[in-house]
C-alpha positions as CSV (number, residue, x, y, z in Angstrom):
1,X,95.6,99.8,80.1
2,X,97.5,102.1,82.6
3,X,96.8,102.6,85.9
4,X,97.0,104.6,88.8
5,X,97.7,103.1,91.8
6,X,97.4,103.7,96.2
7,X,99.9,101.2,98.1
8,X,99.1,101.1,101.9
9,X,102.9,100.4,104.0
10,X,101.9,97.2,106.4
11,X,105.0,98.3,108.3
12,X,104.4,102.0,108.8
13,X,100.8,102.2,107.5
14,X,101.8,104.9,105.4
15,X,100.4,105.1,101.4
16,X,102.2,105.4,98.2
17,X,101.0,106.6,95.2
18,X,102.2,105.7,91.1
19,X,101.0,104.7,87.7
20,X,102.1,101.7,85.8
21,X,100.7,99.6,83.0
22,X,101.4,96.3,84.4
23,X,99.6,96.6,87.9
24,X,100.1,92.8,89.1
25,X,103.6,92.9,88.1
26,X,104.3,96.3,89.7
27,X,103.4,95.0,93.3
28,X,105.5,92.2,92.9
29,X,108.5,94.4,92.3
30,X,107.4,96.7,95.3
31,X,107.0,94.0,97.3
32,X,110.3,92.3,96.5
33,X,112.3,95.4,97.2
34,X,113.3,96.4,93.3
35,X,111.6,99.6,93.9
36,X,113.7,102.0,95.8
37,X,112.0,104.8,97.1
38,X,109.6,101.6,98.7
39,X,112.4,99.1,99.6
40,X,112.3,100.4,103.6
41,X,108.5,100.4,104.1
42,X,108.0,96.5,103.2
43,X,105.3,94.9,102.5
44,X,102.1,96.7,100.6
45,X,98.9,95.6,99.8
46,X,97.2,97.7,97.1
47,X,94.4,99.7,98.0
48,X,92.7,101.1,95.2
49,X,93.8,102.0,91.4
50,X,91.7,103.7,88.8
51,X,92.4,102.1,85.1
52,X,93.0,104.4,82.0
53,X,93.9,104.2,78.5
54,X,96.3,106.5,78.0
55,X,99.3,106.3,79.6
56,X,99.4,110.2,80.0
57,X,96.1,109.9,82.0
58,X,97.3,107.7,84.3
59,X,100.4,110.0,84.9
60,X,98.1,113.1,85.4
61,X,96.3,111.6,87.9
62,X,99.6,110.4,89.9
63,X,101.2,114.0,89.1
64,X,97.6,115.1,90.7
65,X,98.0,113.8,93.8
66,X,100.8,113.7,94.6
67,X,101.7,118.0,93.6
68,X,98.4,119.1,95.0
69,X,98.0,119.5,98.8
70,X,94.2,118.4,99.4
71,X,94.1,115.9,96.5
72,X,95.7,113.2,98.8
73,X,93.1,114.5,101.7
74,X,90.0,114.2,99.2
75,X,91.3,110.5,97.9
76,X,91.7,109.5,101.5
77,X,88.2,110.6,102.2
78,X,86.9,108.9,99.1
79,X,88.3,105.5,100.2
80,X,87.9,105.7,104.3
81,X,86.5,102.2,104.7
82,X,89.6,100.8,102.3
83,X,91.9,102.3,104.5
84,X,91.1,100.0,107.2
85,X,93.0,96.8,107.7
86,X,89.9,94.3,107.7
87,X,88.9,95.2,104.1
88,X,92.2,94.4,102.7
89,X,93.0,91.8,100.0
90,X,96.3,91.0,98.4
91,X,96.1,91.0,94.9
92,X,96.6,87.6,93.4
């Protein structure tokens, strides 16, 4: 499986978006500062992911959202209620 995956920044509330096929182990590596371009905005909690089998899916959709101006917008309206700190869960 691959997935696509929304991040939400506990320290600036702000949302990150990639693809990876190891979802569990890819939050652990944000979340312990490997990845760079998240090292500053420590810690995450994961949000929402959509699960594909082909990698090239999964890339797609990232590519998607993150090259097309209201593609964030309609994701964010999609998942309001997730957006909100009360319905959050780490991922264990």
């Amino acid at each position: 499986m691959f997935y696509f995956y929304v991040l939400k920044s506990k320290k600036d509330n702000k949302l990150y978006f990639g693809y990876t096929d190891d979802l569990r182990n890819r939050l652990k590596k944000h979340n312990s500062g490997y990845v760079k371009s998240t090292r500053e905005r420590l810690p995450f909690i994961l949000i929402y992911y959509e699960a594909y089998l082909s990698k090239s899916d999964a890339m797609g959709r990232e590519h998607q959202i993150k090259r097309r101006a209201k593609a964030p917008i309609s994701l964010k309206r999609r998942i309001k209620d997730s957006l909100s700190e009360g319905v959050l869960a780490p991922l264990a």
